[in-house]
C-alpha positions in Angstrom: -26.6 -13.3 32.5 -26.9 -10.5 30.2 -22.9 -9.2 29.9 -22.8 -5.6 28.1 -20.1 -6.0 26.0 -17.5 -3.4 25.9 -17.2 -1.2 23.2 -14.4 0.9 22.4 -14.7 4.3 20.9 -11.9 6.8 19.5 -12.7 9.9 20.7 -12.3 11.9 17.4 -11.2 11.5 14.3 -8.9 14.3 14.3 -7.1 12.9 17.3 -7.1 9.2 15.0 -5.7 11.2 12.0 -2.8 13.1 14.2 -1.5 9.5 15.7 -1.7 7.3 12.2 -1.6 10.0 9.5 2.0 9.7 8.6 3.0 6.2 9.4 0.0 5.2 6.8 1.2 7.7 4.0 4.8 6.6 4.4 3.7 3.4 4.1 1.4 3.2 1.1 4.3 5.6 -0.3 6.5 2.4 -0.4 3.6 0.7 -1.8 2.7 2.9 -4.8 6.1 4.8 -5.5 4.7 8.1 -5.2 4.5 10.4 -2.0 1.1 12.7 -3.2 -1.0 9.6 -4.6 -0.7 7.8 -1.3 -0.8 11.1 0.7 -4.3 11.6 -1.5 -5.4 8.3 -1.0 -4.7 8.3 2.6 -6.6 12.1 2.9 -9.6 11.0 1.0 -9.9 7.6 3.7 -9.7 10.2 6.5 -12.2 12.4 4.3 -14.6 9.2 4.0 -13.8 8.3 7.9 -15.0 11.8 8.8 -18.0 11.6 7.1 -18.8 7.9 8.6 -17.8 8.9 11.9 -20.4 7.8 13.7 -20.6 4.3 12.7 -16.6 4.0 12.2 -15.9 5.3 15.9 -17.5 2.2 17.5 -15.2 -0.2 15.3 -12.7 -2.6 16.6 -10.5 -1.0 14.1 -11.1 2.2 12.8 -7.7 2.6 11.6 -7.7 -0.9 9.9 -10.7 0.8 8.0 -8.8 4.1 6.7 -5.9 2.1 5.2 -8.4 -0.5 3.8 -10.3 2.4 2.4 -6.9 4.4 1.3 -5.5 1.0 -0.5 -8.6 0.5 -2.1 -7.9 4.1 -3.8 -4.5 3.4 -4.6 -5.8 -0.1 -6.6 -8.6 2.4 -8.2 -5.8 4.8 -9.5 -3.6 2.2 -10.6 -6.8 0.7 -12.7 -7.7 4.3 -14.1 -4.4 4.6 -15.5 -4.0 1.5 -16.6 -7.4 2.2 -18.6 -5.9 5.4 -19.8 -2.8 4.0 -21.1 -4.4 1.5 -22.9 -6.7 4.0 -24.2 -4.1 6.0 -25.4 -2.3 3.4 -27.3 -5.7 2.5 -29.0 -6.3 6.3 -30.1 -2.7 6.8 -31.7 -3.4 3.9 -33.4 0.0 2.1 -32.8 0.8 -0.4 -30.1 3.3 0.4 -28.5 6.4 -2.2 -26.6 6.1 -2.4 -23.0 8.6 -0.1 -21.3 12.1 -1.9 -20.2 12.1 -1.1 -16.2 15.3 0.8 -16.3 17.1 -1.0 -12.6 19.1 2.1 -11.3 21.7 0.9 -8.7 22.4 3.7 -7.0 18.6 4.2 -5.9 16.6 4.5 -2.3 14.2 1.8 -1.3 11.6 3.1 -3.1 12.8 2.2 -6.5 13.7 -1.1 -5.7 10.4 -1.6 -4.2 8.9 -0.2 -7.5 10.4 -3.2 -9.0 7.7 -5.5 -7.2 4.6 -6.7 -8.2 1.8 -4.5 -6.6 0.6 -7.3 -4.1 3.8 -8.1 -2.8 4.9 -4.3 -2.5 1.7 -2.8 -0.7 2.3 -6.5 1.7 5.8 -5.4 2.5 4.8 -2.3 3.0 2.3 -2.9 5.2 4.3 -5.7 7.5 7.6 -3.7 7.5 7.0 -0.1 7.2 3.6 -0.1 8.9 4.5 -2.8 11.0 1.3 -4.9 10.7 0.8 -8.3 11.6 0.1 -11.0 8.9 -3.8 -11.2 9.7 -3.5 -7.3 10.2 -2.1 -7.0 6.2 -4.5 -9.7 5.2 -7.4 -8.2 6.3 -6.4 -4.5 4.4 -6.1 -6.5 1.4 -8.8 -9.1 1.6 -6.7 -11.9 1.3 -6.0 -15.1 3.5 -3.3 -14.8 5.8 -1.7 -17.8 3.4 -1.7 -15.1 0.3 0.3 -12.8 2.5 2.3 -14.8 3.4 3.2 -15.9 -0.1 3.4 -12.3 -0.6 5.8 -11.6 1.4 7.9 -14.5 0.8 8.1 -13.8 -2.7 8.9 -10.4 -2.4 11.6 -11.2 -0.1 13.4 -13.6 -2.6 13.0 -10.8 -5.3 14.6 -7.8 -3.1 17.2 -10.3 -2.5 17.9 -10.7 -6.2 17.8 -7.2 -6.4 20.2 -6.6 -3.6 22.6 -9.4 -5.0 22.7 -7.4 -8.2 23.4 -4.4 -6.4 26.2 -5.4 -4.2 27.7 -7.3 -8.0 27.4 -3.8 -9.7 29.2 -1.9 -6.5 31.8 -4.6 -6.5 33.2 -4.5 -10.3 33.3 -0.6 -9.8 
């Protein structure tokens, strides 16, 4: 009983990049704090999906693929100027104090989620903007399902926080 397995194929990658393009940049925008590096990241993933095409179509989830591809960008850009900073700080020859994360109340849910450690941002992103599943966010980050969840939790507890100072500030006005 030989069974051909089905396989399922997108027909084109322009037609994947029309349907997921902006939900994925919107996303990863929540997840970075900044529209063009996660519209970049999210370009070069399509760029990369083009090029692999022929493999990529016959996946379960070529889409799953772009964003892993796209968050692995972002975590390279965050690295690079990390690195740079550091680097910079070592040529002037000074150390300089950690900036203090200025909280503005009065900002859109991007700052707030700026606030966040990277993990638990890009996870938030991911399950609420993007509207991944737990397995679905753990697999573009190549964590257990456990780690997202953590994640998640944590981040929730720390918007909360956030929120709670908001609402205080807003109510002594």
């Amino acid at each position: 009983m030989n069974e051909i397995a089905e396989v399922r194929v997108v027909e084109s990658v322009d037609a994947l990049f029309r349907a997921h393009y902006a939900r994925l940049v919107r996303a990863l925008t929540l997840a970075c704090s900044d529209q063009e590096v996660a519209a970049d990241a999210v370009q070069e993933a399509f760029v990369k999906a083009h090029l692999h095409w022929r493999r990529i179509q016959h996946y379960d989830d070529p889409v799953g693929w772009i964003r892993r591809v796209a968050i692995n960008r972002l975590r390279d850009d965050h690295r690079r100027q990390s690195r740079k900073g550091l680097a910079l700080q070592r040529l002037a020859g000074e150390p300089q104090a950690p900036a203090v994360e200025q909280h503005d109340f009065d900002s859109d849910l991007q700052s707030i989620l700026a606030q966040l450690p990277k993990q638990q941002r890009i996870a938030i992103a991911l399950f609420y903007v993007d509207e991944l599943s737990v397995a679905e966010v753990a697999n573009a980050l190549n964590v257990s399902q456990g780690a997202v969840k953590s994640y998640l939790h944590q981040g929730r507890a720390r918007l909360r926080s956030v929120l709670a100072t908001v609402e205080e500030v807003h109510s002594d006005e």
